[in-house]
C-alpha positions as CSV (number, residue, x, y, z in Angstrom):
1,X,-2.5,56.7,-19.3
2,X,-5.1,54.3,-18.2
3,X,-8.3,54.2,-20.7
4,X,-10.1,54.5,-18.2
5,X,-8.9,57.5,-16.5
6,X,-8.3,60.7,-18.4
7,X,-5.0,62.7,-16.9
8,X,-7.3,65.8,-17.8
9,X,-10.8,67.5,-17.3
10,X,-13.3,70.9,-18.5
11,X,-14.5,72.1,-15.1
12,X,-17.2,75.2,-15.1
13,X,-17.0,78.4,-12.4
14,X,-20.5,78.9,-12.3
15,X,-20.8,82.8,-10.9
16,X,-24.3,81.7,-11.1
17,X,-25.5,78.7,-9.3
18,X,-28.4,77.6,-7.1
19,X,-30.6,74.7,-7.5
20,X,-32.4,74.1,-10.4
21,X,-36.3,74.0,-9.9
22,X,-37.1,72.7,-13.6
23,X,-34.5,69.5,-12.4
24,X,-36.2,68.8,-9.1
25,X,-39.1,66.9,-10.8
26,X,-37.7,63.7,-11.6
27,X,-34.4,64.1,-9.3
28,X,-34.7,62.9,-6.3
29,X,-31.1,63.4,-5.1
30,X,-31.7,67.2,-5.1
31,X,-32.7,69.9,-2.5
32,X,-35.9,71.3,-3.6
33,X,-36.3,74.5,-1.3
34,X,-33.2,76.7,-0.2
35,X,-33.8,79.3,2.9
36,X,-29.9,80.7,2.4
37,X,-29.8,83.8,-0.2
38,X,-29.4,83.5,-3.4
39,X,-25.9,85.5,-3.4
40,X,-25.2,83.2,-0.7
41,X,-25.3,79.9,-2.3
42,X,-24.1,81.4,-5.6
43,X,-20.8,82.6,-4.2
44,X,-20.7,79.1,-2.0
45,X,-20.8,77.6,-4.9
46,X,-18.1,79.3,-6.7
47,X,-15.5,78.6,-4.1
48,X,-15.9,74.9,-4.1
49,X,-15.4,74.7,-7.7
50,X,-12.2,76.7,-6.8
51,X,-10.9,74.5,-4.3
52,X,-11.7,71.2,-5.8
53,X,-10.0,72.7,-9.1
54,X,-7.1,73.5,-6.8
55,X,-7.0,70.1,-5.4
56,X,-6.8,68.6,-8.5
57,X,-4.5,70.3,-9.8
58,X,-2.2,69.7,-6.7
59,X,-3.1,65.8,-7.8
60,X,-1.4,66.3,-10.9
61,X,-4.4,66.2,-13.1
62,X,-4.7,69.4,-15.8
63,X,-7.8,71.5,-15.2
64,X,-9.3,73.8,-17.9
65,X,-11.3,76.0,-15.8
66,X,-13.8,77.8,-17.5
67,X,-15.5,81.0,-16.0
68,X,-19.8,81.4,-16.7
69,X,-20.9,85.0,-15.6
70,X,-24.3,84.5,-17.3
71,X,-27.5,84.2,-15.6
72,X,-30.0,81.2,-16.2
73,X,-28.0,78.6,-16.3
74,X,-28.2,77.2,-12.2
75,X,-27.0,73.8,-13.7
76,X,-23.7,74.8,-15.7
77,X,-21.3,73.7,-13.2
78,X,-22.4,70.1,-14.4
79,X,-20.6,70.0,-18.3
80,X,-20.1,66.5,-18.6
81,X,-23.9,66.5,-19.3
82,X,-23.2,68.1,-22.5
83,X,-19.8,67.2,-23.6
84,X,-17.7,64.2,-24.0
85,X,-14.9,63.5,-25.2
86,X,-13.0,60.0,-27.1
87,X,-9.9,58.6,-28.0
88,X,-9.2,59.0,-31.6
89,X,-9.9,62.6,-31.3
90,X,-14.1,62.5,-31.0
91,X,-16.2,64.8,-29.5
92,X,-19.7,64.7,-28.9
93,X,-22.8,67.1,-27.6
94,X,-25.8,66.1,-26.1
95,X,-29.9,66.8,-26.0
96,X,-30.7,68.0,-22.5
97,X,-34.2,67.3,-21.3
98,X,-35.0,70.6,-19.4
99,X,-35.1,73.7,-21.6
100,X,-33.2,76.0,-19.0
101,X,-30.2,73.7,-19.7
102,X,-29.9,73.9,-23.2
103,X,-27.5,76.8,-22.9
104,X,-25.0,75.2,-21.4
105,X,-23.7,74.1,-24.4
106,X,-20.6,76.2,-25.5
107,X,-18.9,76.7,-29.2
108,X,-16.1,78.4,-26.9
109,X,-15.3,75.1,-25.2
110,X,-15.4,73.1,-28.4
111,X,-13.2,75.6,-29.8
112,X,-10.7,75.4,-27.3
113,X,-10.8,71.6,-27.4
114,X,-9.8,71.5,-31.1
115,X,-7.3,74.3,-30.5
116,X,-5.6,72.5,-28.2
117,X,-6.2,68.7,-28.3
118,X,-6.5,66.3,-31.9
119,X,-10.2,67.1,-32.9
120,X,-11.0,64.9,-35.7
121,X,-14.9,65.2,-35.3
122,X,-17.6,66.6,-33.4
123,X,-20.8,64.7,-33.6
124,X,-24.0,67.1,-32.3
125,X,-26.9,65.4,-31.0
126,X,-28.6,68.2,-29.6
127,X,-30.4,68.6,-32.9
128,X,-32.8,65.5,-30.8
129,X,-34.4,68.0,-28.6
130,X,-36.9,68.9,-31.1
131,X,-37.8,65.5,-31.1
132,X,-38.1,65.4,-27.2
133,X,-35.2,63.1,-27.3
134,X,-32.1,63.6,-24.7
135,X,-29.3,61.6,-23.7
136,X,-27.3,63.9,-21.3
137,X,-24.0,62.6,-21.3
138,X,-21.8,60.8,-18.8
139,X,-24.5,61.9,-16.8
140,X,-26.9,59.3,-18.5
141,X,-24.1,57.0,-19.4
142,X,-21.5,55.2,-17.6
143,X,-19.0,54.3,-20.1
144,X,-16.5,51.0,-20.1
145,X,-13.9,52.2,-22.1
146,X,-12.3,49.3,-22.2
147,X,-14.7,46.7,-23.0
148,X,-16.7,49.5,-25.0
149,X,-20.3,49.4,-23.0
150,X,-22.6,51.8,-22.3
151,X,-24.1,51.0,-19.1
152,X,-27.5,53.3,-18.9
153,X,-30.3,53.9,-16.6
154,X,-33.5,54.2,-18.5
155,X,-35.1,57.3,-17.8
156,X,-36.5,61.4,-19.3
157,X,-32.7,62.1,-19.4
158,X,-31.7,58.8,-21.4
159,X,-34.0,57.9,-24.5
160,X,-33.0,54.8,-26.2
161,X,-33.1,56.6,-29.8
162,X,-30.1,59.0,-28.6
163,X,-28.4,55.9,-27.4
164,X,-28.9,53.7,-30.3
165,X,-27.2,56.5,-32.0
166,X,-24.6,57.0,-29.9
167,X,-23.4,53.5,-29.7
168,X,-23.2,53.3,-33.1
169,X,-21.5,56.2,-34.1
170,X,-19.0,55.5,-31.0
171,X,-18.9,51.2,-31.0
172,X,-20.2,50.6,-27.6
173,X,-22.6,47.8,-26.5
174,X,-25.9,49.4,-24.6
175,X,-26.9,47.9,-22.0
176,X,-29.5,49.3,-20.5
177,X,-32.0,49.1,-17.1
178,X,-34.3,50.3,-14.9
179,X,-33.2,51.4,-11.3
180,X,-35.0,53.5,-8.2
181,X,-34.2,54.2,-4.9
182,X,-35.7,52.8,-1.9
183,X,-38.3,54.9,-2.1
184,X,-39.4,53.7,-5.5
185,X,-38.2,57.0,-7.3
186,X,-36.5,55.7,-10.3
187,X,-32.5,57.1,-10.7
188,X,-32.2,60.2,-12.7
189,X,-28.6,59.7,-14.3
190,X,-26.7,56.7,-14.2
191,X,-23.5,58.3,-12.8
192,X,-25.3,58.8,-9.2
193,X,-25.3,55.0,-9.5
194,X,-22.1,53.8,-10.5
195,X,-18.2,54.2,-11.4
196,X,-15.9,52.3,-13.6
197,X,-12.4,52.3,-12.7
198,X,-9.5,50.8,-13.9
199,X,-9.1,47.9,-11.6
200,X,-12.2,48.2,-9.6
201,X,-15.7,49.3,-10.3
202,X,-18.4,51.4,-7.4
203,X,-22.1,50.1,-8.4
204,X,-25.5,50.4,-6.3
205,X,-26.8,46.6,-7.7
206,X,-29.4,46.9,-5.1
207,X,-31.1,49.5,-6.7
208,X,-31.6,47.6,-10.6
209,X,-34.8,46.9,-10.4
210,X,-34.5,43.3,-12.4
211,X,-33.0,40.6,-10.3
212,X,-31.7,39.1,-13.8
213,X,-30.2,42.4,-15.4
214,X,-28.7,43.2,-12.1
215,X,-26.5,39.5,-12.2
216,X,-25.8,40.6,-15.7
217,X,-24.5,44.0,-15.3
218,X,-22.8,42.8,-12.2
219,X,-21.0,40.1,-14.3
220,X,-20.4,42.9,-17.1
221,X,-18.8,44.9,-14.3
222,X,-16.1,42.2,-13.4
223,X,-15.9,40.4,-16.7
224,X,-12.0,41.9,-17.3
225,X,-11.0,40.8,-13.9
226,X,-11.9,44.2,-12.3
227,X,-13.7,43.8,-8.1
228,X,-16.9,45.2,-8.0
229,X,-17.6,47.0,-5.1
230,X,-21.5,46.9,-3.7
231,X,-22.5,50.3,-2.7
232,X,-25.7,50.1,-0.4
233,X,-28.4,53.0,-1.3
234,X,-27.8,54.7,1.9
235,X,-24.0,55.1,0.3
236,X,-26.1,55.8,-3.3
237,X,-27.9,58.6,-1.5
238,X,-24.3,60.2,0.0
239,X,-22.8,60.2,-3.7
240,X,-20.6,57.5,-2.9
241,X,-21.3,56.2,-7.0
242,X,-20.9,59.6,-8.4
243,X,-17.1,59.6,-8.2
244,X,-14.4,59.4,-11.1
245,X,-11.0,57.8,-11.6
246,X,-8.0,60.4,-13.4
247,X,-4.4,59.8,-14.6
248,X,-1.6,61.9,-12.8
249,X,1.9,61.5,-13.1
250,X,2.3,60.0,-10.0
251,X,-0.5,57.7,-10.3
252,X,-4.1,57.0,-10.7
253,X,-6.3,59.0,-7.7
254,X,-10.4,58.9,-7.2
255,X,-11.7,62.5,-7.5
256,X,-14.9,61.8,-4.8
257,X,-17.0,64.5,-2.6
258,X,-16.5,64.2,1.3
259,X,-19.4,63.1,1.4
260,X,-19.2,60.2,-0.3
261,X,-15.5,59.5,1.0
262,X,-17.5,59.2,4.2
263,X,-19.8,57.1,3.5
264,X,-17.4,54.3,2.1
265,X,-16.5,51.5,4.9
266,X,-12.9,50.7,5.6
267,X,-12.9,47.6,3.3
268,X,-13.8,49.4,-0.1
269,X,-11.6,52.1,0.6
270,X,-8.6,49.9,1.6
271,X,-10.2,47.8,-2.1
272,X,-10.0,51.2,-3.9
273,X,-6.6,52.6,-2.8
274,X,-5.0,49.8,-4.0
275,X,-5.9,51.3,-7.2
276,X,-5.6,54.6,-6.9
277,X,-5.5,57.4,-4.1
278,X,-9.0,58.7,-2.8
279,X,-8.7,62.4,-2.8
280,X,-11.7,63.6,-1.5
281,X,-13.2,67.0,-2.4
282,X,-15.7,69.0,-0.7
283,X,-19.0,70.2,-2.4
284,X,-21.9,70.2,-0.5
285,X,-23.5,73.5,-1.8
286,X,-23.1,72.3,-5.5
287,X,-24.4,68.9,-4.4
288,X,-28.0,70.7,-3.5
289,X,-28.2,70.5,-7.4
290,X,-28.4,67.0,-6.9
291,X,-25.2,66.1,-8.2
292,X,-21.4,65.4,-7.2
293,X,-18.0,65.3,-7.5
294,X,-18.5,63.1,-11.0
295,X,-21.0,65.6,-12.4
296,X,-18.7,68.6,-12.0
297,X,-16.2,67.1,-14.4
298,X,-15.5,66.8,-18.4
299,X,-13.5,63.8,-18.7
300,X,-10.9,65.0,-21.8
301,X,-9.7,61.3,-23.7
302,X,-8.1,63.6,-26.4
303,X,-4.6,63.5,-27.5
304,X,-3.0,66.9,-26.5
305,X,-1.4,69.5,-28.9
306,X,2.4,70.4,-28.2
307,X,1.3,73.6,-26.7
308,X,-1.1,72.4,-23.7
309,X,2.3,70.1,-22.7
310,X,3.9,73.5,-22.6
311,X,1.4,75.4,-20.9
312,X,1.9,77.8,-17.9
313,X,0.8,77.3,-14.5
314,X,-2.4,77.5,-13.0
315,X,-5.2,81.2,-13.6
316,X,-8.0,80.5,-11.4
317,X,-9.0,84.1,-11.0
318,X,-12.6,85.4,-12.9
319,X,-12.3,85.9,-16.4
320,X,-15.2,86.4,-18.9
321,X,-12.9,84.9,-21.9
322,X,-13.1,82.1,-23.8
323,X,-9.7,80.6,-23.0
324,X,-10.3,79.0,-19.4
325,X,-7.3,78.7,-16.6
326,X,-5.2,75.3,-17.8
327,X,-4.5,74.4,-14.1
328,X,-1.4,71.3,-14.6
């Protein structure tokens, strides 16, 4: 299995969803007003977390789907905001900057993470939040597993306290900027911006605001012989950065949103599929949220327990339970 790429991921069934209003302050990739019922979008929602679950799990990838039937939590379909995982059997939690997410947290998914993967360690830095510090994640960080840097937009949702701490407690070099749209706005999470794959990585350079960091992280990027594909903001803006690279036994794919497969030009997606196979999946009610395909998924870079290489086929239907469908 690639580094990189995890051959497994937590994705959330939110019976709940719509966009959230206390987000669509400082992100600009998000739909601020809806005229569609609530019920509407909800169950819109909850069938394109089905079918890209599906589609993954047709990939080859294993899919712990996990159901949330509670109220007040429009964001939950996004855990990787909350959650990571690391080789060597680490886990860590995140402070979220807006109150209303704070919930999203769950013991029930940590639980099911030691229970069946090597859990050597869970290190909570949600404790911050009282200190109006947050880090959210693989939301906030793009991580280079391989050459162990933390590549980080500097914004609410990325303090450099949280990161200090993280990099230290997990051996990554930060490196840090600042980055807007063409509008000015700066970039909420650094995920909308960029993806590091195996062989290749997707970045928006354009949008780094510093003509000197933007050389560096661009010679980062390619530093371990990987092309660096330039996405243009307009590409930014369609998700085309908010993708992910996963491990199946057939090969490496690119889990992206329509959208963003769209957007891509024949010459990065001939670049990318020489990589891996683009399979795109189709979100655009969970993308009023203001986030995509990448968002939607808990990278797991844990080594599995005998009993999740033995586990039955896929459970997608609702179930308020702790134990989620493992979808192989």
């Amino acid at each position: 299995m690639s580094v990189q790429a995890p051959a497994a991921v937590v994705m959330i069934r939110p019976h709940h969803f719509y966009p959230n209003p206390d987000t669509v302050a400082d992100n600009a990739f998000q739909v601020g007003e809806q005229a569609e019922e609530s019920r509407t979008v909800a169950a819109a929602a909850l069938a394109e977390v089905t079918a890209a679950a599906g589609a993954l799990q047709a990939a080859g990838v294993t899919v712990h789907v996990f159901e949330d039937t509670l109220p007040g939590r429009p964001d939950s379909v996004f855990p990787n905001n909350w959650l990571s995982t690391h080789s060597g059997g680490h886990v860590a939690l995140y402070p979220m900057f807006t109150p209303n997410r704070r919930t999203e947290r769950r013991s029930d998914i940590v639980e099911f993470l030691k229970s069946h993967y090597r859990v050597q360690d869970v290190i909570d830095y949600s404790g911050l939040e009282h200190d109006n510090v947050f880090l959210e994640g693989t939301g906030a960080m793009v991580l280079d597993h391989a050459s162990r840097i933390a590549y980080v937009c500097r914004s609410n949702r990325a303090d450099p306290i949280a990161l200090e701490r993280f990099c230290t407690n997990f051996g990554y070099e930060p490196m840090a900027f600042d980055a807007a749209d063409e509008y000015g706005t700066p970039i909420y999470h650094t995920n909308v911006l960029m993806c590091i794959g195996t062989d290749f990585a997707l970045v928006g350079s354009e949008l780094i605001s510093s003509a000197a960091r933007r050389r560096e992280v661009l010679e980062r990027l390619g530093g371990h012989g990987g092309v660096v594909i330039e996405l243009t903001a307009a590409q930014v803006r369609e998700f085309a950065g908010n993708t992910m690279e996963l491990t199946t036994p057939t090969g490496r794919i690119l889990a992206v949103s329509g959208r963003a497969a769209r957007s891509l030009t024949p010459e990065q997606t001939a670049v990318i599929e020489r990589s891996c196979r683009i399979v795109p999946l189709d979100v655009p009610t969970i993308e009023l949220a203001g986030g995509s395909v990448r968002c939607m998924l808990a990278g797991i870079h844990l080594d599995a327990r005998p009993a999740v290489v033995a586990g039955s086929g896929p459970r997608l239907s609702g179930s308020r339970q702790a134990r989620p469908a493992v979808v192989r």
